[in-house]
C-alpha positions in Angstrom: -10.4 -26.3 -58.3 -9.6 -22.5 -57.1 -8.6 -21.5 -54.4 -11.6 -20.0 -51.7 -9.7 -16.9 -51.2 -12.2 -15.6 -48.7 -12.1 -18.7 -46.5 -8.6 -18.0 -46.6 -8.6 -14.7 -45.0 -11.4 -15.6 -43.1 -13.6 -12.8 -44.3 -17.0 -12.4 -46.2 -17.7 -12.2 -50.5 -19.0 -8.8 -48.7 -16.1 -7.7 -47.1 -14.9 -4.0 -47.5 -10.9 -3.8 -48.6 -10.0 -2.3 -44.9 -11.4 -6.1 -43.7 -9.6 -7.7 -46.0 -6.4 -4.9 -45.2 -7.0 -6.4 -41.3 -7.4 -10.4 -41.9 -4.0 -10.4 -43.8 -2.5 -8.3 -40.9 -3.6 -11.1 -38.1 -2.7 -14.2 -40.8 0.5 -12.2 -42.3 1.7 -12.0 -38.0 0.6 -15.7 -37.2 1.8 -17.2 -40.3 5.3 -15.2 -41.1 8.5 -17.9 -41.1 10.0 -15.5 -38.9 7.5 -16.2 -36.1 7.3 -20.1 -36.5 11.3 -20.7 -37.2 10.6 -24.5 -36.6 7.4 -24.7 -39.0 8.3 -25.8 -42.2 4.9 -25.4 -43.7 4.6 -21.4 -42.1 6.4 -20.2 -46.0 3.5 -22.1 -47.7 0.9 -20.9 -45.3 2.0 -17.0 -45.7 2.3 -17.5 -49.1 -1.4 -18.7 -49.4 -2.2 -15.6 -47.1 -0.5 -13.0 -49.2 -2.1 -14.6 -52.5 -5.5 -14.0 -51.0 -4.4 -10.8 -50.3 -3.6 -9.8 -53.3 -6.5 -11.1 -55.0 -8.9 -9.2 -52.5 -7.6 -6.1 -52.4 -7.5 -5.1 -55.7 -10.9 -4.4 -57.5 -9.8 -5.4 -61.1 -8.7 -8.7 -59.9 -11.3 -9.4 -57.5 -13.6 -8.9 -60.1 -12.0 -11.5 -62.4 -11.8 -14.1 -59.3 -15.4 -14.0 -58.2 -15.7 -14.2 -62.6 -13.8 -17.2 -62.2 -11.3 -16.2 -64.0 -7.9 -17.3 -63.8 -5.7 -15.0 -62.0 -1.5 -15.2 -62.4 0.2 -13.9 -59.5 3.6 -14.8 -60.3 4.9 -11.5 -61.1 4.0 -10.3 -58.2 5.8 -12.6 -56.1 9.1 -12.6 -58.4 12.2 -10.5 -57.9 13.8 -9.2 -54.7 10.9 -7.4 -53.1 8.0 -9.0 -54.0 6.6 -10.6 -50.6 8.8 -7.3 -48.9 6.5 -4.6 -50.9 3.5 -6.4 -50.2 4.4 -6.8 -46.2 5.5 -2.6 -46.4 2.4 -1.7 -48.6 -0.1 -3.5 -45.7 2.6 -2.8 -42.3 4.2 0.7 -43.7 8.4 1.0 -43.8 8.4 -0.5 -40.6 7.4 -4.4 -42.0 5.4 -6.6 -40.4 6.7 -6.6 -37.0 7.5 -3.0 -36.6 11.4 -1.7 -36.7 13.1 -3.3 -33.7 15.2 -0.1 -33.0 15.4 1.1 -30.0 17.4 3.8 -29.9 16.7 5.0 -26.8 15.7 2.4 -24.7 12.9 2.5 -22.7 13.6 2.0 -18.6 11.7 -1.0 -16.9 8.3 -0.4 -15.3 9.0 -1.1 -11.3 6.3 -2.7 -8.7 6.3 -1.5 -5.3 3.8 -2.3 -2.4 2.1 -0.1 0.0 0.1 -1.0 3.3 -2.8 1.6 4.5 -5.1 0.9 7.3 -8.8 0.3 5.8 -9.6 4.3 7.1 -6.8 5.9 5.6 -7.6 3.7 2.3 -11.4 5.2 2.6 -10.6 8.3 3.1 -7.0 8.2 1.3 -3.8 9.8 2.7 -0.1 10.4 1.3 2.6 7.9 2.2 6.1 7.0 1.2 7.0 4.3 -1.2 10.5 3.2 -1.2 12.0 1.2 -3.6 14.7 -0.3 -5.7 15.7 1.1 -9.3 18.0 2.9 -12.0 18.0 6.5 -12.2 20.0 8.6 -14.6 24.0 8.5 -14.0 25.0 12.1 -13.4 28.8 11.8 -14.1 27.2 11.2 -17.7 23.7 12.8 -18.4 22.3 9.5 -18.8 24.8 9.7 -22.4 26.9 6.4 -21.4 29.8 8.1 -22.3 32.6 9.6 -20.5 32.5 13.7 -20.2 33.7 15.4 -23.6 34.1 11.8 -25.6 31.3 12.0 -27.6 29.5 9.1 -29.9 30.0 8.4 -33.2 27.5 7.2 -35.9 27.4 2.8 -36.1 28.6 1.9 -39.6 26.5 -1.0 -39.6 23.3 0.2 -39.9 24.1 4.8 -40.5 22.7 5.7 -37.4 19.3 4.0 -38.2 19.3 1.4 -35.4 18.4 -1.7 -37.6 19.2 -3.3 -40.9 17.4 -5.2 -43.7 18.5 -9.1 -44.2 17.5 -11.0 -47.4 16.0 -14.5 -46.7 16.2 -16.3 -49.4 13.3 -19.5 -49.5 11.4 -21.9 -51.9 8.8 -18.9 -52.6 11.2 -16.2 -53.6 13.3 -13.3 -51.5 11.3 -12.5 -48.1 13.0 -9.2 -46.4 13.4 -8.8 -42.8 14.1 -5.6 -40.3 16.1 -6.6 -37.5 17.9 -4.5 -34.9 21.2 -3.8 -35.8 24.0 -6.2 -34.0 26.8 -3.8 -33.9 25.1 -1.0 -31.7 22.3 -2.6 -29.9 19.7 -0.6 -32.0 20.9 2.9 -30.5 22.2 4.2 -33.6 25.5 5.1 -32.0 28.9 3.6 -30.2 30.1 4.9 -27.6 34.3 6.0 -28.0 34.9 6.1 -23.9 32.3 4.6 -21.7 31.1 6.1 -18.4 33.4 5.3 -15.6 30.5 5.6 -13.6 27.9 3.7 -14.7 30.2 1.7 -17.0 28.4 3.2 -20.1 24.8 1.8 -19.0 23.9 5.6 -18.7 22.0 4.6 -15.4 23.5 3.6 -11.9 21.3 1.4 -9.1 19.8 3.6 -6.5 17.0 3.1 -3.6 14.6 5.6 -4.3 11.4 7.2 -2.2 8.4 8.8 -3.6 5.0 10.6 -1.6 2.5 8.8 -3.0 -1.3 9.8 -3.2 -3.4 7.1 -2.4 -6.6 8.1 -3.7 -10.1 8.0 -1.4 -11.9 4.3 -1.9 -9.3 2.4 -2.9 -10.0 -1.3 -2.5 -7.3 -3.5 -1.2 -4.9 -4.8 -4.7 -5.4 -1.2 -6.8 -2.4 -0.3 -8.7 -1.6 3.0 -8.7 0.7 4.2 -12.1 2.9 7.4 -11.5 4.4 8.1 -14.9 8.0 8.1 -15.5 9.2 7.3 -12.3 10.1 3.2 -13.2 14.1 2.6 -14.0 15.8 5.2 -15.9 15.8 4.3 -19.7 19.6 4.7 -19.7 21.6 6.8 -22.6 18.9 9.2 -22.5 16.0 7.0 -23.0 12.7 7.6 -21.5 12.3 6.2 -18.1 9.3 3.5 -17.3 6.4 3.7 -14.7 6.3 2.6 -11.4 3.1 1.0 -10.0 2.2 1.3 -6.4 0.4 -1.6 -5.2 -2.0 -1.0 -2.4 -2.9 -3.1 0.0 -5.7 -2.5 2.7 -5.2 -4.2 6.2 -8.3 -5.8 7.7 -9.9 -3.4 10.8 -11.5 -6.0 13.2 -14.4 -3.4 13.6 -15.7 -4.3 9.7 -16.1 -6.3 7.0 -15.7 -4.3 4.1 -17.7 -4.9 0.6 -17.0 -3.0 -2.1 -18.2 1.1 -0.9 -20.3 -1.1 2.3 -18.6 -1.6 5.6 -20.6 -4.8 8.0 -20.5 -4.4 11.6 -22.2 -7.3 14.0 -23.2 -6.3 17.6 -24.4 -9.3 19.8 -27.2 -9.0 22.0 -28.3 -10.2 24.8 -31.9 -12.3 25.0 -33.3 -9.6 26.6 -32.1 -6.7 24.7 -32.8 -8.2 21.4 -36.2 -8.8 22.9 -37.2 -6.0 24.3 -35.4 -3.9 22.7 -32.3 -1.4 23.0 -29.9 1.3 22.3 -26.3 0.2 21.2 -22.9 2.3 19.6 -21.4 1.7 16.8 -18.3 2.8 16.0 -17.7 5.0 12.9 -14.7 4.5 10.5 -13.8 8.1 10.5 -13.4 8.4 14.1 -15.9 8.6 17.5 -19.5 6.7 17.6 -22.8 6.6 17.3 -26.1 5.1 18.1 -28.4 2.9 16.6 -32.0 1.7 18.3 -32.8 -2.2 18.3 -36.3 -3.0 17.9 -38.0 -5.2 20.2 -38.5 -8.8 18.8 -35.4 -8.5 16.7 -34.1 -11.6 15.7 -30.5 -13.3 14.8 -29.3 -12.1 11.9 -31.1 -9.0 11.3 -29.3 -6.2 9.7 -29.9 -2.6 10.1 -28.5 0.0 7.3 -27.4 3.0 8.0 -26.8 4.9 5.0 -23.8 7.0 3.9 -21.7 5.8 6.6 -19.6 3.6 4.4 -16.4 3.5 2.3 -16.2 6.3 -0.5 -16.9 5.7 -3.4 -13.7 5.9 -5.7 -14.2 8.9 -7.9 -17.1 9.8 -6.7 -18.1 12.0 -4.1 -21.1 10.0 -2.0 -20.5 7.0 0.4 -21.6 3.5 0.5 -23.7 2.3 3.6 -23.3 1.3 6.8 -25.0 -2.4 8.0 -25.1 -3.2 10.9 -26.0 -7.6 11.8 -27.6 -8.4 15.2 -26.0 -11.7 16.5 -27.7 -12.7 20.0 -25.8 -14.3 22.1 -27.3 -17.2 24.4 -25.6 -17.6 27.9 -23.3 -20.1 28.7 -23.9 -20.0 32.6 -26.7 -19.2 34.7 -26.7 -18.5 38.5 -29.8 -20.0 40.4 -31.8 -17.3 40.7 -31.1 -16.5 37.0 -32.3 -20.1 36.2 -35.4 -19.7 38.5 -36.8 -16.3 36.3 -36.2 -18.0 33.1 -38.0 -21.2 34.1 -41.1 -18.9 35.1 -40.6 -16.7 32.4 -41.1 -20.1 30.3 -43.8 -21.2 32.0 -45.5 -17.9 31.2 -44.7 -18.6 27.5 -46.0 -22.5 27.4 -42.4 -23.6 26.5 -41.1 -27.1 28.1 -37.8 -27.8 28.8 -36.4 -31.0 29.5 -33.5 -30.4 32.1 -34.7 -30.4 35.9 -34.5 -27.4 37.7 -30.9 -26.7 39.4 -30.6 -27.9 42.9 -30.4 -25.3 45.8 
């Protein structure tokens, strides 16, 4: 019996060439011997992938498949390049993982941690970010190389950074693109290295930036400044850094997302019969807010626009403020003596005889 071809790749007897094109690129990556060293069924599996490929791809021959014809792919996969020109027709000159040059190697992105006060993350602010990293040796230029010495071209791979290696297996010649071993993928070797930096092209350094910590910035936001991670070294390009922000708690709020929580406790009376209370404002000074009578434990008032800034954006979130009410622990006599009336006047019972004297 045939082979399914399409159950293969995982695609549709509908599927357009560029689908079958991108279900050999995700089998050709999870199947390749070269990322499953210890499979010894991963050269049977990509060969299965590749014959489906084949077949799919090409009009003519999908044709005669889905004809039921019989189709011979064993010219394709004979000779030195077979599986190589297929892998370079689907990945480019690159293969199927890419050329692992790296020439100029690119400097480590850094993490470094910042911590703003919940107004100054609301309303954002500059601050300084010190940190440890690798900046660009100037005895050098970043080249590695000592002053007037130069680099000359790796005779291992011409200056290209990586080389081709023949593999040799049960289903013919599979070609690989590796970085090249002499020069580290750079392409060059250095004649004199840097007394300074000991040919890295970079030397350790504790570094401080300003960094703008944007309005509405919630407590965990990275912030990414561009280029200023460790230097790549020998002229490569330098990472990122990411400034981690973290927002310390203010004891006057509870902050979700753009809405700030405030609770004010009441007394019986006030939440009763009602009041005038401050409330504090995150930007600085007070204002008022006027409690209802008959306002109960729990209740929230919202005072809009007097929250946390929206990130990006130019309006606030709100304000809410939670009525706790707050029952005494201690009564003097004559305190004990109203309430009991003011019970009476209400029909409640209580159960505790009245305080002596």
């Amino acid at each position: 019996m045939a082979r399914d071809y399409y159950s293969i790749l995982g695609v549709g007897k509908d599927a357009t060439t560029e689908e079958v094109k991108k279900a050999f690129r995700r089998l050709a990556r999870a199947t390749h011997p070269d990322a499953n060293p210890e499979d010894a069924l991963a050269e049977a599996r990509f060969r299965e992938a590749a014959e489906a490929y084949e077949v799919l791809v090409d009009p003519e021959r999908r044709r005669r498949y889905d004809r039921g014809d019989t189709i011979d792919l064993s010219d394709i996969f004979s000779g030195l390049g077979g599986f190589d020109d297929i892998l370079r027709s689907v990945f480019g000159d690159g293969g199927l993982f890419g050329s692992q040059s790296s020439r100029a190697s690119r400097g480590r992105d850094l993490l470094a941690r910042v911590e703003v006060d919940l107004a100054s993350a609301a309303f954002g602010t500059d601050v300084p970010v010190s940190f440890h990293t690798r900046t660009t040796c100037l005895h050098c230029a970043g080249t590695g190389a000592e002053p007037g010495s130069g680099q000359s071209t790796c005779p291992e791979c011409g200056g290209g950074g990586s080389v081709r290696i023949a593999r040799r297996s049960l289903f013919g010649t599979m070609m690989t693109v590796v970085t090249c071993p002499t020069c580290g993928g750079e392409g060059v070797l250095i004649v004199d290295p840097c007394q300074s930096c000991s040919g890295a092209g970079s030397v350790p350094e504790e570094a401080t930036v300003k960094v703008e910590v944007p309005a509405g910035v919630a407590s965990g936001t990275r912030l990414r400044l561009s280029g200023r991670g460790e230097s790549g070294g020998r002229s490569g390009p330098s990472g990122d850094l990411y400034v981690e922000v973290m927002v310390t708690p203010d004891p006057r709020f509870d902050r979700v997302d753009s809405d700030l929580i405030h609770q004010v406790t009441l007394g019986i009376a006030e939440a009763t019969l009602g009041s005038r209370v401050e409330i504090p404002l995150l930007e600085g000074g007070v204002t008022h807010l006027d409690i209802p009578p008959a306002t109960q434990p729990g209740s929230m008032f919202t005072m809009p626009g007097f929250g946390v800034p929206r990130l990006g954006r130019r309006n606030r979130g709100d304000l809410h403020v939670r009525i706790e009410v707050r029952i005494p622990d201690h009564l003097s006599a004559e305190e004990e003596s109203l309430l009991r009336r003011w019970s009476d006047l209400r029909g409640e019972r209580t159960d505790r005889p009245a305080a002596a004297g």
